[in-house]
PLY file of the C-alpha trace (Angstrom):
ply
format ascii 1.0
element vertex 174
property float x
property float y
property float z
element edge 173
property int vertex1
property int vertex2
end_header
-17.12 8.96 12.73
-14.47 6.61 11.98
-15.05 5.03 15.27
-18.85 4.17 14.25
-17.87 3.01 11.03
-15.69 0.72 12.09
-18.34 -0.70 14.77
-21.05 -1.25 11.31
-18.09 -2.86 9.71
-17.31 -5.31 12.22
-21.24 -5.69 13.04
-21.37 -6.70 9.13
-18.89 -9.07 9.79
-20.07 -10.97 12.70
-23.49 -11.73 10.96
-22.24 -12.60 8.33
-20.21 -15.26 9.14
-22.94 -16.05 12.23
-25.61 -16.41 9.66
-23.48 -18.19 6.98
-22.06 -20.89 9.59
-25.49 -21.32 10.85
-27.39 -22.15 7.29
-24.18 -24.17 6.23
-24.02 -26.23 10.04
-28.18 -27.15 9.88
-27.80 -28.15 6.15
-24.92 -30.29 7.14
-26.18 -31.94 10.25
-28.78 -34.18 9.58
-30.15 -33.94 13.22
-30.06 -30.08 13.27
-32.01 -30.56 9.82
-34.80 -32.72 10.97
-35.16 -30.12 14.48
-35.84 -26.99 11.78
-38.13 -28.97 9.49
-37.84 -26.72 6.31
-38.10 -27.30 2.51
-37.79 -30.98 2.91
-34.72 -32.89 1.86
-34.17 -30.83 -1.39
-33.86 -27.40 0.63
-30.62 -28.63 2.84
-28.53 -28.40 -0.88
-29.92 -24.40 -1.02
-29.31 -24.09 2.65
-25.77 -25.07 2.15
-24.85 -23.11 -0.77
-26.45 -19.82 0.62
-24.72 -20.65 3.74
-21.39 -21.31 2.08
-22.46 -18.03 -0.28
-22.57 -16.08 2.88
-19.02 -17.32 4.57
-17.44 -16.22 1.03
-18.97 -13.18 1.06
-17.47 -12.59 5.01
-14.16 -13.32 3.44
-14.82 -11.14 0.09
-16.00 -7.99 2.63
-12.52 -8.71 4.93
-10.42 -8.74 2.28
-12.05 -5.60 0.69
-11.24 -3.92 4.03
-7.60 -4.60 4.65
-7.05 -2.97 0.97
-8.73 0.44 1.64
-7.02 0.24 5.15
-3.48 1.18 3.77
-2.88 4.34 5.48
-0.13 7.10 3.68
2.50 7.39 5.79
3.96 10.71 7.18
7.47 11.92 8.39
7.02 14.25 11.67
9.26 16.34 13.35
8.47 19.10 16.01
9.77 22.71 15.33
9.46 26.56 17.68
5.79 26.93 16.06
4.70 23.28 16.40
4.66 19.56 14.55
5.33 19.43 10.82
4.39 16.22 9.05
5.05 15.76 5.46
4.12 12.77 3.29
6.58 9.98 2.37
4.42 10.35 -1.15
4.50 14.25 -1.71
8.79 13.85 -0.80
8.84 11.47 -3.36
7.03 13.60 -5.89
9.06 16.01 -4.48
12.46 14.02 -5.19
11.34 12.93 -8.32
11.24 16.76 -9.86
14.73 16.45 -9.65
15.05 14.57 -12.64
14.49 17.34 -15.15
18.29 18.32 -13.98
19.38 15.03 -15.35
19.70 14.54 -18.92
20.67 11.28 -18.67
18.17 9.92 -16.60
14.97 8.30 -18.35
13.09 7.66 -15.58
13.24 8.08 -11.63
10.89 6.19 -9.22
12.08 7.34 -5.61
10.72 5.42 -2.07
10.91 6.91 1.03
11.65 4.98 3.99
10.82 6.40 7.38
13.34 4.91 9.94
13.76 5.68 13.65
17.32 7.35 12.80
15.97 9.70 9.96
14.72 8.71 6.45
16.35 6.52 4.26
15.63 7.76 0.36
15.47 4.98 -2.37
15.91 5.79 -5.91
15.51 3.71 -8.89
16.43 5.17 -12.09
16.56 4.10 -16.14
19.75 6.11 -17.42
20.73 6.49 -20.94
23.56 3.90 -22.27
26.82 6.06 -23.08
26.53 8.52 -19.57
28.69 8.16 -17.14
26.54 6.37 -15.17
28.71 6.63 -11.44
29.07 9.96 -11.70
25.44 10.40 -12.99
24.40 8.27 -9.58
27.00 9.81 -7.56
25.72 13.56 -8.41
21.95 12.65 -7.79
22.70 11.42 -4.62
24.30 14.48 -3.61
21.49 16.73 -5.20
18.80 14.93 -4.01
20.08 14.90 -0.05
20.73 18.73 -0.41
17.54 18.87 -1.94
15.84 17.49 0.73
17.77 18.92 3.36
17.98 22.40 2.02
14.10 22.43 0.47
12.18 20.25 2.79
13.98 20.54 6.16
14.48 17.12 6.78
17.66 16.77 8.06
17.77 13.44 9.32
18.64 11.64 6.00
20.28 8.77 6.78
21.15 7.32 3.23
20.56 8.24 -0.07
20.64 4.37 -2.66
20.68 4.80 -5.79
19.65 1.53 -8.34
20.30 1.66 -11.95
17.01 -0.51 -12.80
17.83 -0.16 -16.42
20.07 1.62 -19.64
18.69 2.45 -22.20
20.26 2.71 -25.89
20.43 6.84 -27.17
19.07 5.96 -30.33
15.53 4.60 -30.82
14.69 1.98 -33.39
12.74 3.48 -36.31
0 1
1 2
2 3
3 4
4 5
5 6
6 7
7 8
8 9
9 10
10 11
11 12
12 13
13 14
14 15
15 16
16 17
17 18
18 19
19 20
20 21
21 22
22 23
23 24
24 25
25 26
26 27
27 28
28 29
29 30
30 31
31 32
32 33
33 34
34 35
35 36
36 37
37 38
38 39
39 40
40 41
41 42
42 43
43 44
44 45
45 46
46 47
47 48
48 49
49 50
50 51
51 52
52 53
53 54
54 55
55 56
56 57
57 58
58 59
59 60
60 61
61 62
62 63
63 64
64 65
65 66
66 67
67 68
68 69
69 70
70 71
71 72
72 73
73 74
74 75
75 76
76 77
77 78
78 79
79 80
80 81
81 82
82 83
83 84
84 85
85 86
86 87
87 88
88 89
89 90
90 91
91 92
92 93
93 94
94 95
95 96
96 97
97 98
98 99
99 100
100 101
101 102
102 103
103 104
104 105
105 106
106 107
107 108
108 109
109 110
110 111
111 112
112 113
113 114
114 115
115 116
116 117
117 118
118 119
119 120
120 121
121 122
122 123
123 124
124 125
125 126
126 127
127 128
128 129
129 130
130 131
131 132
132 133
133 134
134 135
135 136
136 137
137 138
138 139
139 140
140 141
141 142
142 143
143 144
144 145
145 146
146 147
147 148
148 149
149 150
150 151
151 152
152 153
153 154
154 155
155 156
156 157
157 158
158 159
159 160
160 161
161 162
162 163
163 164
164 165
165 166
166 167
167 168
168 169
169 170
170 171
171 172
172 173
């Protein structure tokens, strides 16, 4: 199915563009004009706009496609029963629950980097001003790679970054 899809897609594409550089070239070329004969002089300004119309359009439908094209990425590893693949997007949520352990922490945006030596986990947090913010860092890393290790079964975690993004005052403005 995705197969045939794609085929309509590109299909879409090619006439398109065919049909938009074809109006846009006759309205252009004065010879080409005189050989199709239409609409007199006044129709080669609508040829070239629907023809121009057309080629925008091509590029409007491309660009469309590359966005829904972003595929989720998975993490993969074989086991006794058979392939497990997890998704760089449910570790993160995953990673992310961690953060209820952390007073300190605000806020915690984790990224999950699939490399060829393991995973690489990246971790931006918003801490609270007055923590101590290395140890704070230096304990999530550790709870986060037993975490994974211990909960997911990924054992291939090649580094665990934390990046204090921001700190944030204790007391709120009233």
């Amino acid at each position: 199915m995705k197969f045939l899809r794609r085929i309509v897609r590109l299909l879409v594409l090619v006439v398109l563009l065919s049909v938009g550089i074809s109006l846009l070239m006759a309205a252009i070329s004065p010879q080409r004009w005189q050989e199709i004969q239409l609409m007199g002089q006044s129709g080669r300004e609508i040829w070239a706009w629907m023809g121009g119309g057309l080629l925008a359009a091509a590029v409007l439908f491309t660009a469309s496609e590359l966005r829904t094209r972003r595929r989720e990425r998975f993490l993969s590893f074989d086991n006794e029963g058979g392939a497990v693949s997890i998704s760089t997007q449910a570790i993160a949520d995953y990673i992310t629950k961690l953060s209820t352990e952390f007073p300190s922490i605000v806020r915690m945006l984790p990224h999950v980097k699939p490399t060829r030596g393991g995973v690489d986990l990246l971790i931006d947090v918003r801490v609270k001003a007055g923590s101590q913010v290395h140890e704070v860092c230096e304990l999530l890393q550790q709870r986060v790679r037993e975490r994974v290790v211990d909960g997911l079964g990924i054992t291939e975690v090649r580094r665990v970054e934390v990046n204090v993004r921001d700190i944030v005052s204790e007391h709120r403005p009233s």
